[in-house]
C-alpha positions in Angstrom: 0.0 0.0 0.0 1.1 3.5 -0.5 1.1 5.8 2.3 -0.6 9.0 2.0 2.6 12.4 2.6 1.8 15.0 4.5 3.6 18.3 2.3 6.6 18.5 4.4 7.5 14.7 4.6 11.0 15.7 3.3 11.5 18.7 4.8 10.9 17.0 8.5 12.9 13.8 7.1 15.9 16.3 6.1 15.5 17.6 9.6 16.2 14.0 11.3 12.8 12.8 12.0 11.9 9.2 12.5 8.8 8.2 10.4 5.6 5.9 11.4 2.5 4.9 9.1 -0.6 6.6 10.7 -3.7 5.9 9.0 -2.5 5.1 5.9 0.5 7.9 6.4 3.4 8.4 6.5 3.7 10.2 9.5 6.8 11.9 11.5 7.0 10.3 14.9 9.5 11.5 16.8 12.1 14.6 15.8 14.2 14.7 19.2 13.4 12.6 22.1 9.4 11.6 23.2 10.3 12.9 26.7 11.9 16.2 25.3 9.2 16.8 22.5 6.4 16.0 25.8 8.3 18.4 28.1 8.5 21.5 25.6 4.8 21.1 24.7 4.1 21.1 28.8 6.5 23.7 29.7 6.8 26.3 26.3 5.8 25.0 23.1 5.8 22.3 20.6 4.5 22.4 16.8 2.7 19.4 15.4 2.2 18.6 11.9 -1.1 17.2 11.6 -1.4 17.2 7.8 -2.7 13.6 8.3 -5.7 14.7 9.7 -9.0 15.0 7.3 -10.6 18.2 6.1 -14.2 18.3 5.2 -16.2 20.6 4.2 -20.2 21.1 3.9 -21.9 24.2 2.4 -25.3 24.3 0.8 -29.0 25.3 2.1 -29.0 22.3 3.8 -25.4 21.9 5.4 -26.9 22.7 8.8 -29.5 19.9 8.6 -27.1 17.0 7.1 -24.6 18.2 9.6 -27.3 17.7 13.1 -28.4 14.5 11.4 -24.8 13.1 11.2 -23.0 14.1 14.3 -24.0 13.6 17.4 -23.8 17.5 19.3 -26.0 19.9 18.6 -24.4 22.2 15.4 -27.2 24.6 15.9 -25.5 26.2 18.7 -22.4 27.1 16.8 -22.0 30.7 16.1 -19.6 32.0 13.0 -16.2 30.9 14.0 -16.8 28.2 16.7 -16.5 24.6 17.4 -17.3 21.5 19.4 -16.3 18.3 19.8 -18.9 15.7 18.3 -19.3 12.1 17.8 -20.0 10.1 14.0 -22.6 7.1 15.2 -24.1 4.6 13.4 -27.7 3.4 13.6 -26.9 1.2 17.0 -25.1 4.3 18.6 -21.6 2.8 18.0 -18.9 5.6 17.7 -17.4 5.4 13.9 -15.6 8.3 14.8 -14.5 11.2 16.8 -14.5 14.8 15.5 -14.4 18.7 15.7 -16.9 20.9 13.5 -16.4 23.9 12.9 -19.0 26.5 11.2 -17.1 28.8 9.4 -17.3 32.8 9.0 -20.4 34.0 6.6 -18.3 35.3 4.2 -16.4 31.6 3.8 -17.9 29.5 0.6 -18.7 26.5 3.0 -20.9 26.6 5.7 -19.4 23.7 8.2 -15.4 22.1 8.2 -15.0 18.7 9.7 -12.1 17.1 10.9 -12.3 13.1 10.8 -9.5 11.2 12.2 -6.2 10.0 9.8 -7.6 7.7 7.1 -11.2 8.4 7.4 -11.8 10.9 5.3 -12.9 8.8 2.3 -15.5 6.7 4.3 -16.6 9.9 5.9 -17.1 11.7 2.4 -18.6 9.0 1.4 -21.3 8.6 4.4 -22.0 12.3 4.1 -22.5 12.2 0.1 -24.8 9.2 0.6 -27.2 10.0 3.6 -27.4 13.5 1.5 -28.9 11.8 -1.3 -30.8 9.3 0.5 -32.3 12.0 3.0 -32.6 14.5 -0.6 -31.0 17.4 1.1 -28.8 20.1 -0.8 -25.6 20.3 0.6 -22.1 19.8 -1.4 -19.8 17.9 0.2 -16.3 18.2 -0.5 -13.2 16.1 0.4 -10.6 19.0 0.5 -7.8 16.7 2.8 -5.2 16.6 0.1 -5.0 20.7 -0.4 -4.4 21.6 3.3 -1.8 21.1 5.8 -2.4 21.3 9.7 -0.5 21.9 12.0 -1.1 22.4 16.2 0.9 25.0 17.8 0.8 23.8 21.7 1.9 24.8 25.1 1.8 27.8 27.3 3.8 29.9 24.9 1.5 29.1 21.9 -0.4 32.0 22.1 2.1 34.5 22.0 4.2 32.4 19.5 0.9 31.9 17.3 0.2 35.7 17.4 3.9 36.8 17.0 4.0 34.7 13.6 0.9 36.0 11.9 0.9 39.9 13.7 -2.6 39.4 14.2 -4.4 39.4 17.8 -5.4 35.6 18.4 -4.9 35.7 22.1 -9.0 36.9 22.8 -10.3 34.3 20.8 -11.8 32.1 23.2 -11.3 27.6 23.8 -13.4 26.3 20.8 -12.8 29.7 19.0 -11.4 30.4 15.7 -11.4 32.9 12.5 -9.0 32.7 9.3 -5.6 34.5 9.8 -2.9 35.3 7.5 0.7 33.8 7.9 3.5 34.2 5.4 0.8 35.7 2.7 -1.6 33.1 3.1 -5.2 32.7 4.8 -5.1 29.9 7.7 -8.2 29.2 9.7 -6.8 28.8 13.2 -9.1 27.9 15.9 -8.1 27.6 19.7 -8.1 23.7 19.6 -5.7 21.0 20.7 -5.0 17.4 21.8 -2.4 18.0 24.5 -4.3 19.3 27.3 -2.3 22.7 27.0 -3.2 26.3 25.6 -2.6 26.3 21.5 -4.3 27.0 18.2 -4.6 24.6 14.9 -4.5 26.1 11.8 -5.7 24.5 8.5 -3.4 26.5 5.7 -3.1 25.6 2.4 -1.0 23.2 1.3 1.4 25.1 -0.6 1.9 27.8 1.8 3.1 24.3 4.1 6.8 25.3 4.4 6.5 28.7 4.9 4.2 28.4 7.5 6.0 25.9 9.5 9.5 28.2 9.2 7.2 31.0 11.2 7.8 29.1 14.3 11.0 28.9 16.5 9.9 26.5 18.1 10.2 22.5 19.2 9.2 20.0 16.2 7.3 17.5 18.4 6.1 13.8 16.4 3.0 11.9 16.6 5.0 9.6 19.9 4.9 13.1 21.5 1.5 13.8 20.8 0.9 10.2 22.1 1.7 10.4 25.3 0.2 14.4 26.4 -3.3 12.8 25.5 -2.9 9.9 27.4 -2.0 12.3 30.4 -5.4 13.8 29.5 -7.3 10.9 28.7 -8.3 11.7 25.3 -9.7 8.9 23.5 -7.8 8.3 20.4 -9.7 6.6 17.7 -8.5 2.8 16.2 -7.4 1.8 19.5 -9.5 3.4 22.6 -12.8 2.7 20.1 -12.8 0.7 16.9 -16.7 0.2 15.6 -15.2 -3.1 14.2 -12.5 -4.9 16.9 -14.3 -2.5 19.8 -17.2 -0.6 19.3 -18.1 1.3 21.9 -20.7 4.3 22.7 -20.1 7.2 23.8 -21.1 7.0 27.6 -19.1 3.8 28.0 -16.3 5.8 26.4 -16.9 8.6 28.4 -17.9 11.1 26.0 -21.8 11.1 27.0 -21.6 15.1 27.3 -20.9 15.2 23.3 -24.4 13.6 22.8 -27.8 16.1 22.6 -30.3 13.8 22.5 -32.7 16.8 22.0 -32.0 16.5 18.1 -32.2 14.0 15.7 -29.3 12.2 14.5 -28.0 8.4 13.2 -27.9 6.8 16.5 -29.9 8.8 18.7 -32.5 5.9 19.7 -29.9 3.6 20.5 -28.3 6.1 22.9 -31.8 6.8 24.6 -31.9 3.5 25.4 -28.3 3.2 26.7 -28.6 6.3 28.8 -31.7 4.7 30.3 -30.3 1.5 30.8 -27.2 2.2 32.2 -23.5 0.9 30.4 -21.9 -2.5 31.9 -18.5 -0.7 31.5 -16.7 2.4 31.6 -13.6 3.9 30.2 -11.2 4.6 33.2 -7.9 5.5 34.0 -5.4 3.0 35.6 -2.2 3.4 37.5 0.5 0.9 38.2 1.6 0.9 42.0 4.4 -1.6 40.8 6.7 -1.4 38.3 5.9 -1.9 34.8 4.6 0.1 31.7 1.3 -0.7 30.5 0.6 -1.2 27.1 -2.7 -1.7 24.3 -3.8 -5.3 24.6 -2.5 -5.8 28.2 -5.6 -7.8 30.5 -6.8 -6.1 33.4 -8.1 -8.6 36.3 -9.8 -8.5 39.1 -7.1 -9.2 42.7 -8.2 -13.0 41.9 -6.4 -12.9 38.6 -10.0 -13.1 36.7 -9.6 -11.2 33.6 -12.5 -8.1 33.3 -11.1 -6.0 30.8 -8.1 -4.8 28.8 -5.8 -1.8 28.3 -6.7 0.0 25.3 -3.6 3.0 25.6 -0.8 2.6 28.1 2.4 4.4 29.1 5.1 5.7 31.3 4.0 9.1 31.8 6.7 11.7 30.9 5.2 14.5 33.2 4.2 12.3 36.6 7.5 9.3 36.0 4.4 6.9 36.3 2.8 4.0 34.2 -0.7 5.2 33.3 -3.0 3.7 31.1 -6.3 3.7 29.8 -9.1 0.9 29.4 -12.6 -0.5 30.1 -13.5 -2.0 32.4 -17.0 -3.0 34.5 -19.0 -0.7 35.9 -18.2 -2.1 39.0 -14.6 -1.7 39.2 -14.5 1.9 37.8 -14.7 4.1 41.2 -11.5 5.8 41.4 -9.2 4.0 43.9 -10.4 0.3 42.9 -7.5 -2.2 43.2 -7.0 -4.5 39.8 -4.5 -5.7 38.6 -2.7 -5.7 35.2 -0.8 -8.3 33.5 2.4 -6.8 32.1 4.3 -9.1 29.9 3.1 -12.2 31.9 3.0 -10.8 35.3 0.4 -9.6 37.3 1.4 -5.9 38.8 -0.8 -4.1 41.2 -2.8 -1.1 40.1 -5.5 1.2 41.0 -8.7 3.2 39.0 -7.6 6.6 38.9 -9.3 10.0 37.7 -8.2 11.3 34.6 -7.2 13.3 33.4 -4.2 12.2 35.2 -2.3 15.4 35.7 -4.9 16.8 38.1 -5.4 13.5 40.2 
């Protein structure tokens, strides 16, 4: 198969950058050092490039309605230039996907950008294009991945890096906020959003303005391990291995996502969460810490203190901000109180561990 480059594979390969496929791309995963990429983001600021991420957009007299009916927050409340985070369901309220919509200023020719995960943007495009025509709305629906690049600007010195490199004011826009801004001669939407858990904007430029975009910013280059391990910290869910609708579909109140879901409106999936809310979920997406040593990692069993197995680690790592094994996982309802003892088996031995909140950094 061959991978998918974001614009500046060789330019971030020329700078020393070790590569991963992602998706279906090929992906930078680590510039530095994990642990010096995860403490710059944490203590100044780290740049991302998130090229591999997919771009959507819906415009049309009836963008607003597809977009309600296909996602699982309510897009009504979005103002010009903001977002939320949102869930893609199918009809038995399985999460497909994760993703941020944005509605986009008036004067903009689309109406709504969507952001699907790394390799998703095909089935997406195609989900939207067919409910359209099966549901006979007018919307367009465009696939616009391949001509933008994104990259996150993160940490506490983002905004004043973000708004140094473009010389216009970005520090009062709000979490969830965005509006198109122009660096090195070319329009970016940049929106306060991130993945890390710190302060930082994403901006969505085009892809030939790629290079010179990136050069705006004297900051650290931080790979995809980076970004890996600041959203574990958080306990972000990261789609393909926290939920997978084929190997582990899960909803979004047994992933812990319930408060993207406004059952007030109609969308693919909406009865099927009803009943879930109503009935309760057998298990619950928690955050684990070893008390002995070991690093947790995806696939790892999680038992009970009698060695029965009740669940598994889905994401698992040795924190670089806490110098602890964290991970993340499901397990029953019953075991999720923070504090719990379980136990996880780490390369064939049982180690001791306990529920914890996340995300981890304020427990």
């Amino acid at each position: 198969m061959t991978l998918r480059k974001p614009p500046l594979r060789d330019v971030h390969d020329a700078a020393g950058a070790t590569f991963t496929e992602f998706g279906g791309w090929d992906m930078p995963v680590e510039f530095d050092s994990i642990k010096a990429e995860h403490r710059a983001v944490r203590e100044e600021a780290g740049i991302f490039d998130v090229s591999h991420m997919g771009q959507i957009e819906v415009s049309g007299p009836d963008a607003e309605r597809l977009m309600q009916r296909l996602t699982s927050n309510d897009v009504t409340e979005l103002g010009r230039g903001d977002s939320h985070y949102s869930m893609i369901l199918d009809e038995e309220g399985t999460i497909l996907d994760d993703t941020v919509v944005y509605r986009l200023p008036e004067d903009d020719d689309a109406e709504f950008l969507f952001v699907p995960n790394a390799g998703h943007d095909e089935q997406m495009h195609r989900r939207w294009t067919d409910r359209r025509d099966e549901w006979d709305l007018d919307a367009t629906v465009e696939n616009v991945t391949d001509e933008y690049a994104m990259y996150a600007v993160q940490g506490p010195e983002a905004p004043d890096l973000v708004t140094g490199a473009t010389g216009d004011s970005l520090s009062d826009l709000s979490k969830f906020e965005g509006k198109y801004a122009e660096f090195a001669g070319a329009d970016c939407w940049t929106a306060r959003t991130g993945y890390t858990g710190e302060d930082g904007f994403e901006l969505i430029l085009p892809a030939g303005s790629a290079e010179a975009v990136w050069d705006l910013f004297d900051c650290q280059p931080c790979g995809l391990g980076a970004r890996d391990t600041l959203r574990m910290e958080m306990g972000f869910l990261l789609s393909g291995q926290d939920f997978d609708a084929e190997d582990d579909p899960r909803n979004p109140y047994e992933a812990g996502v319930g408060w993207t879901v406004n059952l007030d409106t109609e969308f693919v999936g909406r009865d099927a969460l009803e009943q879930a809310k109503e009935e309760g979920t057998d298990e619950k997406f928690v955050g684990i810490k070893l008390v002995d040593r070991g690093v947790p990692r995806h696939g790892y069993d999680v038992t009970d203190t009698d060695d029965h197995v009740i669940g598994e680690v889905t994401s698992g790592t040795m924190s670089p901000t806490l110098g602890e094994p964290i991970a993340l996982g499901y397990v029953p309802t019953d075991y999720a109180d923070p504090g719990t003892v379980v136990r996880v088996v780490v390369r064939g031995q049982s180690k001791k561990a306990k529920i914890a909140n996340v995300p981890f950094l304020s427990d």
